[in-house]
C-alpha positions as CSV (number, residue, x, y, z in Angstrom):
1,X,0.0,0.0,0.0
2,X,1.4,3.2,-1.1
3,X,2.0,5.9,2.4
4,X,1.0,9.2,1.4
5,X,-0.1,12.7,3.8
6,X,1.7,13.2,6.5
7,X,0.8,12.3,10.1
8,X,1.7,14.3,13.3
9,X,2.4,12.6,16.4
10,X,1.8,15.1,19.7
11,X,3.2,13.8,22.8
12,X,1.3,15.7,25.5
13,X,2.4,13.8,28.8
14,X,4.3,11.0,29.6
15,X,7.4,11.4,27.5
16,X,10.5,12.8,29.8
17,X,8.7,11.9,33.0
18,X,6.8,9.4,34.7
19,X,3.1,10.1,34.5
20,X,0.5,12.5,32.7
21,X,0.1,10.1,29.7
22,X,-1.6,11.9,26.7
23,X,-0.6,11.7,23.2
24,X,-2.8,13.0,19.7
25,X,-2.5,12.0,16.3
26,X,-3.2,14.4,14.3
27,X,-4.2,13.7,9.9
28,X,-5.7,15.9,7.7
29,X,-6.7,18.6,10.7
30,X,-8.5,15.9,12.5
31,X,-7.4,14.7,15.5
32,X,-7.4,11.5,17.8
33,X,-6.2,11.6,21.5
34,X,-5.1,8.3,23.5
35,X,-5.0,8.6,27.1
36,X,-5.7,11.6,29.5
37,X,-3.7,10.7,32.8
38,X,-2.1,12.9,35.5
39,X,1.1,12.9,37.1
40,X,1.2,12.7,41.2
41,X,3.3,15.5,42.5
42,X,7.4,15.6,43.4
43,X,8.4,16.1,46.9
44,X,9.1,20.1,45.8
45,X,5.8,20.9,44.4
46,X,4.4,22.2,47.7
47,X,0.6,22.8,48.0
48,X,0.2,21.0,44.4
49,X,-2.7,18.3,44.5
50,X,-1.8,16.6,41.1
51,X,-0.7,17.3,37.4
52,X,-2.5,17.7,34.4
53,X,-1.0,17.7,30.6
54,X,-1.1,21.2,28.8
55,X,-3.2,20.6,25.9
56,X,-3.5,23.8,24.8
57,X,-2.8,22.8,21.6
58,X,-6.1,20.7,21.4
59,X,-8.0,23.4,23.2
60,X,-6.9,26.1,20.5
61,X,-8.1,23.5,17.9
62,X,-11.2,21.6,19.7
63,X,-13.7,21.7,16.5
64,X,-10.9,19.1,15.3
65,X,-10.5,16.8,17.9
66,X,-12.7,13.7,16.8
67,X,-12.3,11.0,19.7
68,X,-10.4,10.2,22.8
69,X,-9.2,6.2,23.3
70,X,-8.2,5.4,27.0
71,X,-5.7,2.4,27.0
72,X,-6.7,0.8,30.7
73,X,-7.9,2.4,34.2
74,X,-4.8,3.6,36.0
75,X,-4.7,7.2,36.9
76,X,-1.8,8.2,34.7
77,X,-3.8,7.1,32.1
78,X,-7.6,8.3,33.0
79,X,-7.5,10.8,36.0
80,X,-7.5,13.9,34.0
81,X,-10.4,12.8,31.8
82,X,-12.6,15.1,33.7
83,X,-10.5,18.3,32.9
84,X,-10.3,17.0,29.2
85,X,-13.8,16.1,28.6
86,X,-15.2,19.8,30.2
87,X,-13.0,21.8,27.5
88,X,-12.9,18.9,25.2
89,X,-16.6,17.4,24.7
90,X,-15.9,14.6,22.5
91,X,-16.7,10.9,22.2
92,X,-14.6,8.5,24.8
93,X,-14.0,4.7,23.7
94,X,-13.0,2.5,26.0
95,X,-12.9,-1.1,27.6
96,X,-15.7,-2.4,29.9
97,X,-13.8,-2.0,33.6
98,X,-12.0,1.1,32.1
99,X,-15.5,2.9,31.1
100,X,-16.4,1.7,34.5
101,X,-13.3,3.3,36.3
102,X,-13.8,6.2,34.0
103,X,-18.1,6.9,34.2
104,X,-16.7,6.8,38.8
105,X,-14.2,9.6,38.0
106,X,-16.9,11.6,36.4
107,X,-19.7,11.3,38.7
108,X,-17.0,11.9,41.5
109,X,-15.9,15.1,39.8
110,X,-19.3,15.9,38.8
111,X,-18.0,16.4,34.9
112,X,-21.2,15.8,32.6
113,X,-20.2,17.6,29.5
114,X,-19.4,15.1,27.6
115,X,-20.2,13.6,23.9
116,X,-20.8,10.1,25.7
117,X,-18.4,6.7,26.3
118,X,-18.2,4.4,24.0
119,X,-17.3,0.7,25.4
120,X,-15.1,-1.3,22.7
121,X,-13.8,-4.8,23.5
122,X,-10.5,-6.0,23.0
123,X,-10.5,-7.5,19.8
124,X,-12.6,-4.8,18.0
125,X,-12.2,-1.8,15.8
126,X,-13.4,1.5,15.6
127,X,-13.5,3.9,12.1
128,X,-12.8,8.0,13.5
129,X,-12.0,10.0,10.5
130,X,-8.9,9.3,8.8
131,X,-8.2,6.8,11.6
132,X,-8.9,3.0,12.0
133,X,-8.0,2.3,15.5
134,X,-8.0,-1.8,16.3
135,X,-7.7,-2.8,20.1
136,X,-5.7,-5.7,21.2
137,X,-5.2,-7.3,24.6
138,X,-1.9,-6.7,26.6
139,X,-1.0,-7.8,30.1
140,X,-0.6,-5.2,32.4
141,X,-1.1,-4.8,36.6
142,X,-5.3,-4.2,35.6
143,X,-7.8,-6.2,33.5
144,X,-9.0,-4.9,30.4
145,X,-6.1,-3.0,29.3
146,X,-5.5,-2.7,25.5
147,X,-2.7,-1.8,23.0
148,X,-3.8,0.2,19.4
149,X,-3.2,-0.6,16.0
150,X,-4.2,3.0,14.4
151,X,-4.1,2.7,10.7
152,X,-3.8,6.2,8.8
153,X,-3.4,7.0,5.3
154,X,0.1,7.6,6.1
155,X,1.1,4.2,7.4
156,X,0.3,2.1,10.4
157,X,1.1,3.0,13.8
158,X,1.5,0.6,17.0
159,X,0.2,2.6,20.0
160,X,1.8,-0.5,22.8
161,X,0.5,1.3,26.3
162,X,1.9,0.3,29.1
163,X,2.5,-3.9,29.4
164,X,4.4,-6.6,30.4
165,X,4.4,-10.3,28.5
166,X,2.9,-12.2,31.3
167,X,2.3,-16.0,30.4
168,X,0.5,-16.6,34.0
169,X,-1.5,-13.7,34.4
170,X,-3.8,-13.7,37.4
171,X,-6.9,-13.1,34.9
172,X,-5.9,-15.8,32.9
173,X,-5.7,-13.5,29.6
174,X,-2.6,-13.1,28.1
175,X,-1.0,-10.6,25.5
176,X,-2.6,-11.2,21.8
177,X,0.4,-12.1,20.5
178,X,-1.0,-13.2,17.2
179,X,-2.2,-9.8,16.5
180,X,1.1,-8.5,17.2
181,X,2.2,-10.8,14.9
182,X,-0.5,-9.6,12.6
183,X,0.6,-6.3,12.5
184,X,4.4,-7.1,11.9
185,X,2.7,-9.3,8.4
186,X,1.1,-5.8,7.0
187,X,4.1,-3.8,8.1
188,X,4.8,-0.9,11.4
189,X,5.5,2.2,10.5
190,X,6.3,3.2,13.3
191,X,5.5,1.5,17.1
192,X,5.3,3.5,20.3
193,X,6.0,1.8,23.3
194,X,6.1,2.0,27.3
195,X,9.9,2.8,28.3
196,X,8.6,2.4,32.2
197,X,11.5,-0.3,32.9
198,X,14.2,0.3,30.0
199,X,16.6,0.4,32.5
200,X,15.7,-3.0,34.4
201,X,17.2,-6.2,33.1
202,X,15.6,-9.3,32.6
203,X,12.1,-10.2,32.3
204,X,9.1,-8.5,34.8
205,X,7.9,-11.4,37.1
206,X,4.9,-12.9,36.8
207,X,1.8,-11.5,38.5
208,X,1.4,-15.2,39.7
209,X,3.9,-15.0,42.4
210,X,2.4,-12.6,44.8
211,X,0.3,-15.1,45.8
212,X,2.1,-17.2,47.7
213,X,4.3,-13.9,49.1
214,X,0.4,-12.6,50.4
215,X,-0.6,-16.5,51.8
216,X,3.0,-16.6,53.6
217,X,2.3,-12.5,55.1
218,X,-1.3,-13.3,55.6
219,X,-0.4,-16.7,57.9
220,X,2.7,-14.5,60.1
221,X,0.3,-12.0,60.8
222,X,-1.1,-12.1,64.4
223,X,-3.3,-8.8,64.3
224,X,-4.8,-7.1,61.8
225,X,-3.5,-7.0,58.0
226,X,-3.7,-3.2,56.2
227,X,-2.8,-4.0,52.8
228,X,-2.1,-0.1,50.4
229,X,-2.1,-0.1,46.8
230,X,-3.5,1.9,44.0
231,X,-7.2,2.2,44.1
232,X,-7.3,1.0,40.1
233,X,-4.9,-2.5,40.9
234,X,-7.5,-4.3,40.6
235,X,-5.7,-8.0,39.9
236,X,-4.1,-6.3,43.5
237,X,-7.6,-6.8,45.0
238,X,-7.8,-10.1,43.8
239,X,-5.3,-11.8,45.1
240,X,-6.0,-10.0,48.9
241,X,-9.3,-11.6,48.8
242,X,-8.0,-14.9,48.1
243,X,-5.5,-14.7,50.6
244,X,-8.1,-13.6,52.8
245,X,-10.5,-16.6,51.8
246,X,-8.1,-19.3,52.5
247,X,-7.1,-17.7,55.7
248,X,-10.4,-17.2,57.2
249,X,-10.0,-13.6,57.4
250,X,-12.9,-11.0,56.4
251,X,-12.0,-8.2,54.1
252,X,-13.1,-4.7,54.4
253,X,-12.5,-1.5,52.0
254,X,-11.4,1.9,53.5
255,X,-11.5,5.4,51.2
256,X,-13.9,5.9,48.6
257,X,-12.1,5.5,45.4
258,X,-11.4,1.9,46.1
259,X,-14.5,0.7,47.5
260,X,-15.5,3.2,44.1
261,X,-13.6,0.9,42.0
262,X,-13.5,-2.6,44.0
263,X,-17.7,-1.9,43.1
264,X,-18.0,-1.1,39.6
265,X,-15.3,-4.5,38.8
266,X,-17.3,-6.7,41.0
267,X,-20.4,-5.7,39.0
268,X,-18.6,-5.9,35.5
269,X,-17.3,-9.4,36.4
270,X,-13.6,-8.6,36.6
271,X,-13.3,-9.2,40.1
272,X,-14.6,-12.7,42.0
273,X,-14.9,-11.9,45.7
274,X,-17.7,-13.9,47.6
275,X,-20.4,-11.2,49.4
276,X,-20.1,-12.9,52.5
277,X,-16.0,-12.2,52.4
278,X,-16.6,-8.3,51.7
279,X,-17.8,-6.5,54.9
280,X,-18.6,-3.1,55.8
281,X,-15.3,-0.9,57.3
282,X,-17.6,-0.7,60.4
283,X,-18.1,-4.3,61.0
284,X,-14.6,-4.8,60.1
285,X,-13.0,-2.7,63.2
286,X,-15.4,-4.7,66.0
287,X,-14.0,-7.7,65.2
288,X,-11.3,-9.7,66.8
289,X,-7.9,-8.4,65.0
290,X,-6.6,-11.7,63.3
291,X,-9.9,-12.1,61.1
292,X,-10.1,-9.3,59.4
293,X,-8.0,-7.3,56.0
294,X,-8.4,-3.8,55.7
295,X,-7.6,-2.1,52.0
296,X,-6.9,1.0,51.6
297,X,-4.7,3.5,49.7
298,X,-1.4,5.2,50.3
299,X,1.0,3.0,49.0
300,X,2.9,6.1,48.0
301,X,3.4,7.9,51.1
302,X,1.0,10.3,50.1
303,X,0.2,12.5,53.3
304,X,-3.9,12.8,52.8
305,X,-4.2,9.0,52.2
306,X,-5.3,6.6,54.7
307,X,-1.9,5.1,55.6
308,X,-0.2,8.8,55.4
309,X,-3.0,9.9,57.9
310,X,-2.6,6.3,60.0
311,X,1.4,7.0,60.4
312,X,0.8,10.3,61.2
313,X,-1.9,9.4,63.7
314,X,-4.4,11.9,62.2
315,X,-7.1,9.1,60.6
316,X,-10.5,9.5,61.5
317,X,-12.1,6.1,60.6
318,X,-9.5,4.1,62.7
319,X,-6.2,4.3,64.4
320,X,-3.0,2.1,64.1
321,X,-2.8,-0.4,66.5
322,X,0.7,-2.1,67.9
323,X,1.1,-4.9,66.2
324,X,-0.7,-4.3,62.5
325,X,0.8,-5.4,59.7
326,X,0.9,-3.2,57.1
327,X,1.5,-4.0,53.7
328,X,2.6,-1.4,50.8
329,X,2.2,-3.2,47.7
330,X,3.3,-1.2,45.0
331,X,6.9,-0.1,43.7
332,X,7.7,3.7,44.6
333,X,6.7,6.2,41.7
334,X,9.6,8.2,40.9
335,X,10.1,11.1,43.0
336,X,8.5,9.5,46.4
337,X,11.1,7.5,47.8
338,X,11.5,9.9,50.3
339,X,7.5,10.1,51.2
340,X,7.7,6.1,51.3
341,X,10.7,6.4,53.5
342,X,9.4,8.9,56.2
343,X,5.9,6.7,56.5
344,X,7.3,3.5,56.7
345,X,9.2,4.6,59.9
346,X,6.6,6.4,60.9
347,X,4.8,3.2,61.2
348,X,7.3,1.2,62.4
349,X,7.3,4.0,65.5
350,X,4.1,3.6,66.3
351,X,3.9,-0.3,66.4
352,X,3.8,-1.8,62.9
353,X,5.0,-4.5,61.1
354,X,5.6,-2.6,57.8
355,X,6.3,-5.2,54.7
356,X,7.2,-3.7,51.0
357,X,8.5,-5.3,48.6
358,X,12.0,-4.8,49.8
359,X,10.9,-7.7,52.3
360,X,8.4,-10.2,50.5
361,X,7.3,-10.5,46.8
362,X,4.1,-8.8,47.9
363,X,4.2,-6.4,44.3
364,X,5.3,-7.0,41.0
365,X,6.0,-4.5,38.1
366,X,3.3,-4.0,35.9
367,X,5.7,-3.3,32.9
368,X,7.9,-4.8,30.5
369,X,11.3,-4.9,31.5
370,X,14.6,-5.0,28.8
371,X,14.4,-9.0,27.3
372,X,10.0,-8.6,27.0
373,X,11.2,-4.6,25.4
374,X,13.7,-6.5,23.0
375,X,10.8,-9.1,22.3
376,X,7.9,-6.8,21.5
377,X,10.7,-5.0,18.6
378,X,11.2,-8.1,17.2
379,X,7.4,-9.4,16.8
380,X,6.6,-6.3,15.6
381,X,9.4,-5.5,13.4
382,X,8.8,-2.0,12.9
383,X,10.6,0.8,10.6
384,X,10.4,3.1,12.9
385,X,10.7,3.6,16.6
386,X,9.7,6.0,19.5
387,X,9.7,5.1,22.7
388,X,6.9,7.0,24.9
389,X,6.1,6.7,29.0
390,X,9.3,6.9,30.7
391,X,11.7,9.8,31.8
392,X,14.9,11.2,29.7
393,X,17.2,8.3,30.8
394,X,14.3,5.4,29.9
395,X,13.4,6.6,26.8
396,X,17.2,7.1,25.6
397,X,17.8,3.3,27.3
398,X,14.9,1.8,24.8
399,X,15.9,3.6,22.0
400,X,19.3,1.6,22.3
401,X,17.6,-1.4,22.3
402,X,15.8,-0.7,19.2
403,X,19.3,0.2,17.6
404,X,20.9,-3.4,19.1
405,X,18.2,-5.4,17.5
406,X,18.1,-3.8,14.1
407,X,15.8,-0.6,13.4
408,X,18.4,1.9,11.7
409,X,19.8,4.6,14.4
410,X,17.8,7.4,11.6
411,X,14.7,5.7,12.2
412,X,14.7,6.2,16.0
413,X,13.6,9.3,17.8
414,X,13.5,10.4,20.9
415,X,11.7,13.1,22.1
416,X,9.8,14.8,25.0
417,X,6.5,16.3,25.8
418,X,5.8,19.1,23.0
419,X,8.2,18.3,20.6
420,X,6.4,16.8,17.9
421,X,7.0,14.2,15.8
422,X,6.1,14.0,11.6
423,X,5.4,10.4,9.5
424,X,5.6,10.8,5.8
425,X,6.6,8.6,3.4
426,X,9.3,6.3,4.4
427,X,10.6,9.2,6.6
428,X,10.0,10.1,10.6
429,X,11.6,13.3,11.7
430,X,11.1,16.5,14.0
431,X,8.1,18.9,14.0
432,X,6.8,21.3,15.3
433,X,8.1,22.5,19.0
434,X,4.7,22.9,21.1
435,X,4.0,23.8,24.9
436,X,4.4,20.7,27.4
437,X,4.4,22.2,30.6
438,X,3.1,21.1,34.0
439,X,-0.2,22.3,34.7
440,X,-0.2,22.4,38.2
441,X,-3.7,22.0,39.8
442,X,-4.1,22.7,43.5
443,X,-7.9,22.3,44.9
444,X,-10.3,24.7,42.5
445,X,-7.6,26.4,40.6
446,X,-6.4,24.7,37.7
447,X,-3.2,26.1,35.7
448,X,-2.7,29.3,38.0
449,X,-0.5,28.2,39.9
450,X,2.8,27.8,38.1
451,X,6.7,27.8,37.9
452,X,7.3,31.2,39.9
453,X,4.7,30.6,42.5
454,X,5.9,26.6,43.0
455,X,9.6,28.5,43.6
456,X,8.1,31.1,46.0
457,X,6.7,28.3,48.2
458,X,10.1,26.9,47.7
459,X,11.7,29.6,49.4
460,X,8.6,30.2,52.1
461,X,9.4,26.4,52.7
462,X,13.2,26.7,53.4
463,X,13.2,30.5,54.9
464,X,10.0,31.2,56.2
465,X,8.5,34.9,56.4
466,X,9.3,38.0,58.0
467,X,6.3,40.9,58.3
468,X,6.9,44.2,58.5
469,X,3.4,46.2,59.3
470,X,3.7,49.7,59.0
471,X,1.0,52.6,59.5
472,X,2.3,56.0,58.5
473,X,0.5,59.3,58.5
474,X,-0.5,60.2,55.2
475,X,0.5,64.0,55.5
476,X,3.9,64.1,57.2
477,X,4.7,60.7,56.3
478,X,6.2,60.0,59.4
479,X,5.7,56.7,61.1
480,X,2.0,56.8,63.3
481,X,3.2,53.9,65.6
482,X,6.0,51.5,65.9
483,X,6.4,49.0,63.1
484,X,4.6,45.7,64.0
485,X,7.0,42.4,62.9
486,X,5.7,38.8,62.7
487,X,7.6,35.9,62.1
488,X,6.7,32.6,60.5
489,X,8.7,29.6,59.8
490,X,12.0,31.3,60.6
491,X,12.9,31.6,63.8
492,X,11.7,29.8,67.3
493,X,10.0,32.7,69.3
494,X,12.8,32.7,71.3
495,X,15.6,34.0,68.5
496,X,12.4,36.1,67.1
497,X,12.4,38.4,70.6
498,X,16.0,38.7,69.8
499,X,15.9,40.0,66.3
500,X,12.9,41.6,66.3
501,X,13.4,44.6,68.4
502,X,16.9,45.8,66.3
503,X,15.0,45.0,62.6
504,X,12.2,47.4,64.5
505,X,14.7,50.0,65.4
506,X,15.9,50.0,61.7
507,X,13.3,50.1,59.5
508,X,11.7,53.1,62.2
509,X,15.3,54.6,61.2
510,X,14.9,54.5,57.8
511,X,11.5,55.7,57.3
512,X,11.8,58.5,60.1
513,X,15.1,59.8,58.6
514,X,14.6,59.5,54.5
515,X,10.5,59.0,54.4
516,X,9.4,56.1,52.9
517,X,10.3,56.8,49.2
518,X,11.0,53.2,48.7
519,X,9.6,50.2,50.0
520,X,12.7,48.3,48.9
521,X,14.7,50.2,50.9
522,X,13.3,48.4,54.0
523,X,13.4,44.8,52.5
524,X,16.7,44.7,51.4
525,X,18.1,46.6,55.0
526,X,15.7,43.8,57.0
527,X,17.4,40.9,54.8
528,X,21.2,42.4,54.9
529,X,20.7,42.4,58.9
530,X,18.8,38.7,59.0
531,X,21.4,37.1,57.3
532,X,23.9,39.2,59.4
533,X,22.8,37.3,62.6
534,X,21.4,34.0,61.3
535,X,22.8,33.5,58.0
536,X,19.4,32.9,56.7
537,X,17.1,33.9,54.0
538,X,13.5,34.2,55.2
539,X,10.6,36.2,52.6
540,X,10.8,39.7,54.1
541,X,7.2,41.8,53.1
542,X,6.2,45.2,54.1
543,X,2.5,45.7,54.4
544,X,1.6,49.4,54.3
545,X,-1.6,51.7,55.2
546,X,-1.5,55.2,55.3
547,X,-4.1,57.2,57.6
C-alpha cells in the first residue's frame, strides 16, 4: 500500500517523566487523543494536589479533535479525563472495567459535558476520521487494558501502552500475541512503546507469584493485616481476597475510590470476591484483630491517604494499632522515595510491622522490563521507533535497544513532551516545537499556579516569612506607631524576641530619617541584617496603610 499525507504525532504527557500520559494524532486537521492521565506531585511541588498535561494545543483547535481512546484504568492514564472532557466534549471509547473506572471519575468530579463513552472490546475496531484504531489485549497490573493498531493513510502506527508479557496472568488473559504478529505481516510504521523499565534487566515477574508472598504475610500476621495499593490495581484486590479466603480472614475496603472501583469491577465481572468475604469498614474494626484485612490506599506515602494519615496518627475512621501489619504493595513512583521512606518509619514507630517489597514478593511491576522490550521490537518488526512513558534516561535506554536489535539509528527518535513528531513517506523526523508544561492543579484552581509561584513556596518552605506592618501618617509621612514584625517559619519565638526589636529600630530609622520613598529600601536593609545574625534567607514583606 502506497504511504501518502503526512501524520503528526503530539506527545502531550508521559514522554520525559513518569506520569500525565496523553498523546494525539493528528491527519488531515483531524485529530485522535489516547490517554488523558495525570502525574502525582514531586516532593518540591508544595501545596500541588496533582498534574494535568497542557493541551492547549487541542484546546486552540477543539472543533478538530474527533475521539479520545483510553488504553486501561490507571490514573496516569484516566484521572485527567474530567478536565479534558469539560473543554474537550468529544466521544470517549473505551474497555468495559475502564469505562467503569472512567463513568466513577466523572460522577465523583461531577463532569457531565461530555459527547458520551463508547465501550469497545479488545479485539474490535473502531473507524474516526482518517483513523482505523484496532484494540488488542496486553497484560498489564489491571484487567482490560489494550494496545492500538491506528491505521492512517500515512502508514500504520503501533500505540503499545503500558504492558508486560505475562504468560501466568492472574486473569488468565494473556498478550494477543497473534495480532502482534499480525501487525508485523502488514508492516509498522512506526510503534510506540512504554519505556517504564528500560533500565531494568531481565524479564518482569509474573503476576502469579504474589500469591504465595500474600498466603506466607497473611499466615505470620497475628493482628490485623492493612494491605495499600493503587485504588485501580484491581488484579491487587484479587489476590487480597484470596488470601483472605483461605485464611479465614474478612476483608473490608477503606476510602472511597477503592470501594469506588473494587464496586463497579465486582459488577462488570472482573473481580470474584464472595459477598459474604466483603464487609462493611464498620463491622470490620469490631471484630477480633486476626480475622479481618483492611484495603486501603497510600501505597505512596502520600500524606492525605489513609496510611499517610494512619502514620501520622491523624485518621478518623481508625487508628493504628501495635502490632498491624501493614503492607505497601506497589513499587515507589519516581520522586516519592523519600515520602515512602518517612511513612514506613513512621509506622514502624508507632507499632507496625511494615512489609514492601524490599521484604516479600508482595508487588510485581506492571511493565515490560529490557528482554520482553527487545521481544515486542522483534514481533513487531517495525521501521520506525519511538519510545513513549518513561523519563529522559528510559526513553534514551529503549531507543538503544531498538538500535541493538536492528531498526536503523535514523529511524529512532526520541523526544519529549511538546516536541512533535512528523510520518511521511518512508521518513519520521522532528516537528513542530509545542507547549508541554506542567499544569499544576491545586484544589479549584487549575493552571494558575505555576513555575514562579511553586519556587516562591520553595523559598517560604526553606526561609519562612518575616512581616513588617507599617501605618504612616499620610501627610507628614512619618511613622504613626512603631512597626509591627511577625515571624513565621523562621525563627523559634525565642531567636524572634532577639531579632525583632533591632529589625524594629531599623526600619523606624529608615523611614523616620529619609520618608518612605522606597519600599525596597526596607526589604533589602531587614534581609542584609537577617542574614547578618542568622545567616538565613526568610521572605521579608512590608505591608503598608496610610491614615
Amino acid at each position: 500500500m502506497s504511504k501518502h499525507g503526512k501524520l503528526k504525532i503530539i506527545p502531550l504527557g508521559g514522554l520525559g517523566e513518569v506520569g500525565k500520559n496523553m498523546t494525539a494524532y493528528e491527519f488531515d486537521h483531524q485529530i485522535l487523543v489516547v490517554d488523558a492521565g495525570i502525574m502525582f506531585p514531586k516532593n518540591d511541588m508544595i501545596g500541588v494536589d496533582y498534574i494535568i498535561p497542557d493541551y492547549e494545543y487541542l484546546r486552540n483547535r477543539a472543533d478538530n479533535v474527533i475521539g479520545l481512546v483510553i488504553t486501561h484504568g490507571h490514573e496516569d492514564h484516566i484521572g485527567a479525563v474530567h478536565h479534558f472532557l469539560t473543554d474537550i466534549p468529544v466521544p470517549v471509547y473505551a474497555t468495559p472495567l475502564t469505562r467503569g473506572l472512567i463513568e466513577v471519575k466523572l460522577a465523583r468530579n461531577g463532569a457531565t459535558a461530555h459527547a458520551g463513552i463508547h465501550t469497545i472490546e479488545a479485539g474490535k475496531s473502531i473507524e474516526l476520521g482518517p483513523f482505523k484504531v484496532e484494540f488488542f489485549h496486553i497484560c498489564h497490573s489491571i484487567p482490560d487494558a489494550v494496545g492500538l493498531g491506528i491505521t492512517t493513510p500515512a502508514g500504520l502506527v503501533v500505540h503499545m501502552s503500558d504492558f508486560k508479557f505475562d504468560h501466568t496472568p492472574v486473569d488468565g488473559w494473556p498478550t494477543d500475541y497473534g495480532k502482534l504478529a499480525e501487525f508485523a505481516g502488514r508492516g509498522v510504521d512506526l510503534l510506540l512503546s512504554d519505556s517504564t523499565n528500560a533500565e531494568r534487566p531481565g524479564w518482569t515477574p509474573s503476576e502469579m507469584i504474589i500469591g504465595p508472598a500474600f498466603d506466607k504475610v497473611f499466615s505470620e500476621a497475628k493482628g490485623r493485616i492493612i494491605v495499600a495499593t493503587f485504588a485501580s490495581l484491581i488484579s491487587r484486590v484479587q489476590q487480597v481476597a484470596d488470601a483472605a479466603a483461605k485464611l479465614g480472614r474478612r476483608m473490608a475496603l477503606a476510602g472511597p475510590s477503592m470501594i469506588d472501583n473494587v464496586k463497579i469491577a465486582r459488577k462488570l465481572g472482573y473481580l470474584d470476591i464472595p459477598d459474604e468475604l466483603l464487609i462493611p469498614l464498620d463491622e470490620a474494626l469490631h471484630m477480633q484483630d486476626h480475622k479481618v484485612v483492611l484495603m486501603c490506599t497510600g501505597s505512596q506515602g502520600e500524606p492525605s491517604s489513609i496510611v499517610g494519615r494512619l502514620s501520622a496518627g491523624t485518621n478518623r475512621q481508625f487508628d493504628l494499632k501495635t502490632g498491624d501489619t501493614v503492607v505497601l504493595s506497589s513499587h515507589p513512583i519516581p520522586g516519592n522515595e523519600e515520602s515512602i521512606s518517612k511513612t514506613i518509619n513512621r509506622l514502624l514507630r508507632r507499632g507496625a510491622i511494615v512489609i514492601n517489597d524490599s521484604i516479600a514478593p508482595i508487588h510485581v511491576s506492571g511493565h515490560a522490563s529490557q528482554e520482553e522490550l527487545k521481544l515486542l521490537l522483534n514481533l513487531v518488526r517495525p521501521k520506525h521507533f519511538l519510545p513513549i512513558h518513561g523519563e529522559l534516561r528510559q526513553l534514551t535506554r529503549h531507543a538503544d535497544m531498538a538500535k541493538m536489535v536492528g531498526i536503523p539509528a535514523e529511524n529512532v527518535i526520541v523526544v519529549e513532551n511538546g516536541q512533535t513528531v512528523e510520518l511521511q513517506g518512508k521518513k519520521i523526523k522532528l516537528g513542530e516545537r509545542i507547549p508541554g508544561q506542567y499544569i499544576f492543579v491545586d484544589g479549584q484552581s487549575i493552571g494558575e499556579v505555576d513555575e514562579d509561584i511553586m519556587r516562591e513556596r520553595e523559598q517560604l518552605s526553606r526561609g519562612g516569612i518575616f512581616l513588617i506592618d507599617l501605618s504612616i501618617d499620610k501627610h507628614s509621612g512619618r511613622l504613626l506607631h512603631e512597626p509591627e514584625i511577625i515571624t513565621r517559619g523562621f525563627v523559634s519565638p525565642e531567636e524572634a524576641e532577639q531579632l525583632i526589636p533591632e529589625a524594629r529600630q531599623r526600619v523606624m530609622e529608615i523611614v523616620n530619617s529619609r520618608g518612605l520613598n522606597n519600599e525596597k529600601d526596607i526589604v533589602s536593609a531587614v534581609k542584609s541584617y537577617l542574614r547578618e545574625e542568622t545567616n538565613r534567607k526568610p521572605m521579608v514583606f512590608v505591608t503598608l496603610s496610610r491614615a
